[in-house]
N, C-alpha and C positions, 0 to 999 in steps of 0.2 A: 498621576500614576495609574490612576483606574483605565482613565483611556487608552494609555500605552498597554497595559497588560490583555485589553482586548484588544486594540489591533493586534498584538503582536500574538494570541491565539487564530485571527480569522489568519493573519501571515500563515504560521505554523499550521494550521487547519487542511489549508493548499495545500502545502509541503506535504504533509503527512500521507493526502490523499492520493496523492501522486507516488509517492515511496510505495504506496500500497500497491495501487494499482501495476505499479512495473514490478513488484514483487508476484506478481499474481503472473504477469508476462512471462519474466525473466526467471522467478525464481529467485534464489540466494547467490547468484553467479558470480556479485560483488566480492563475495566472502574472501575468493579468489586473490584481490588486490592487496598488493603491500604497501605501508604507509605510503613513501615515496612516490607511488602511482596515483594515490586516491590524491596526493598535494598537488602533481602534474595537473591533474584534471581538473582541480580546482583554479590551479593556475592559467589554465587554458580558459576557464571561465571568465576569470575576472580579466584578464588579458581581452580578451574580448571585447567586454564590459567599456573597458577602457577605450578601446580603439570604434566601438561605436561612439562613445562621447565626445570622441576628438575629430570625427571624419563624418561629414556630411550624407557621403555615397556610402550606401550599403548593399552589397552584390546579394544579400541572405536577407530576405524579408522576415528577420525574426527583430522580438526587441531583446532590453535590457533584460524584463521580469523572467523567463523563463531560465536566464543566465543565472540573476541571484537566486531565483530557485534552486537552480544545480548546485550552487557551493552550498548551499544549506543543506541541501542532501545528500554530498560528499561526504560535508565535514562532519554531519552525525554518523556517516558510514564509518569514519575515521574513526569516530570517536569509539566505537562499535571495537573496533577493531580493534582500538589498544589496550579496549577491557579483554575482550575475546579472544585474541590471536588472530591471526590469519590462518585461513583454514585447506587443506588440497585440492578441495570440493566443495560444491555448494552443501553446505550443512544444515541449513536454517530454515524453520517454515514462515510464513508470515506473521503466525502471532507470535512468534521468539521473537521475531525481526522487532513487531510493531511495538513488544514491551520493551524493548532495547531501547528505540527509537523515543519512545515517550521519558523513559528512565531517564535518557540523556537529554533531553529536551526541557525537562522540570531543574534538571542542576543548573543547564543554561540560560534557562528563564530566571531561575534564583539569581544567578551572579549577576543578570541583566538589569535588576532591583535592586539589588543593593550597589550597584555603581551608578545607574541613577538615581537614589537618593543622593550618594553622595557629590555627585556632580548635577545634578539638577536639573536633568534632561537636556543636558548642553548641545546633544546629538543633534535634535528638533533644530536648532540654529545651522547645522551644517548643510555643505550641499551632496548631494548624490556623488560625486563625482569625488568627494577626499572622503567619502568613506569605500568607494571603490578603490582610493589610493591606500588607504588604513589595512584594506583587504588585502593588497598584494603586498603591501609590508611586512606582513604578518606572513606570508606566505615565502618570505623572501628570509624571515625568520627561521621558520618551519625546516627553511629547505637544509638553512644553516644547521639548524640543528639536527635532524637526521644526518648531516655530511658529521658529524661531531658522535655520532651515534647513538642520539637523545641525551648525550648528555651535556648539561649547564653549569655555570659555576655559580652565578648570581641572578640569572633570568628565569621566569617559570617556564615551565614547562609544553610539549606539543597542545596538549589537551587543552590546558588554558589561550592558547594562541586559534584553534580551531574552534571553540567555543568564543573567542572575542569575534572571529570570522562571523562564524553562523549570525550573532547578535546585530552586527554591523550591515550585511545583509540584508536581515529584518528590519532594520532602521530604514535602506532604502526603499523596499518595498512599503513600507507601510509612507514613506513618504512619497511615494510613485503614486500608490492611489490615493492619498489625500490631492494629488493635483490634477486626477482623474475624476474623481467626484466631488 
């Protein structure tokens, strides 16, 4: 578990620095986006993700990593969101942004531990590719449930389905460069 919990900060380390940096770009112009937008984009990602792994030719010299980058930094924008609302305007400076960001990053790393204790690190066995499947499921969930308009009767909730995303993600990536280095 030790291991995992450092990869999975040098993971979130990137991510974070990157959230920073285009918040410095961009500003809070995210704030803007309503759930259903931030899932699209998300969807767009892993959609992606997907059709690199299945198709040889690639018109777009990019890889996989910057993809599950984006859904990690969506889905904490999500998660931002369903604490905050959505906003008219960008509202947000970067250290609001970055304590958000971290806030939500420490729940997601907790649920991440304690489903690996209890499953054992089963992830480490999978391959890249069914937890890109895991990610549009979830995504495929999501969508469901916003059409339902967040509500459930026996499933949990966005939050927890956006935070399995994020964690799932970080699985690949940290198993991307484990077969980079």
């Amino acid at each position: 578990m030790n291991k995992t919990s450092k990869q999975y900060n040098t993971v979130i380390n990137t991510c974070r620095d990157l959230f920073s940096n285009k918040m410095i770009d961009y500003g809070s112009a995210w704030r803007i986006l309503r759930l259903p937008s931030l899932t699209d984009q998300i969807f767009i990602k892993a959609q992606r993700i997907r059709m690199m792994q299945e198709n040889d030719v690639r018109k777009v010299d990019e890889g996989e990593v910057p993809e599950f980058i984006g859904i990690i930094n969506y889905s904490i924008m999500a998660l931002i969101q369903l604490e905050k609302g959505v906003a008219e305007q960008p509202d947000m400076d970067t250290t609001t942004a970055l304590e958000l960001y971290d806030k939500h990053v420490a729940a997601t790393k907790a649920l991440m531990e304690n489903k690996n204790h209890d499953y054992g690190e089963a992830w480490r066995e999978m391959r890249i590719a069914s937890l890109t499947d895991l990610i549009l499921q979830k995504l495929l969930r999501i969508k469901q449930i916003e059409d339902n308009a967040g509500k459930t009767i026996v499933s949990e909730g966005i939050d927890a389905n956006y935070q399995d995303m994020i964690n799932y993600a970080i699985f690949a990536l940290i198993k991307i460069n484990e077969t980079v280095n």
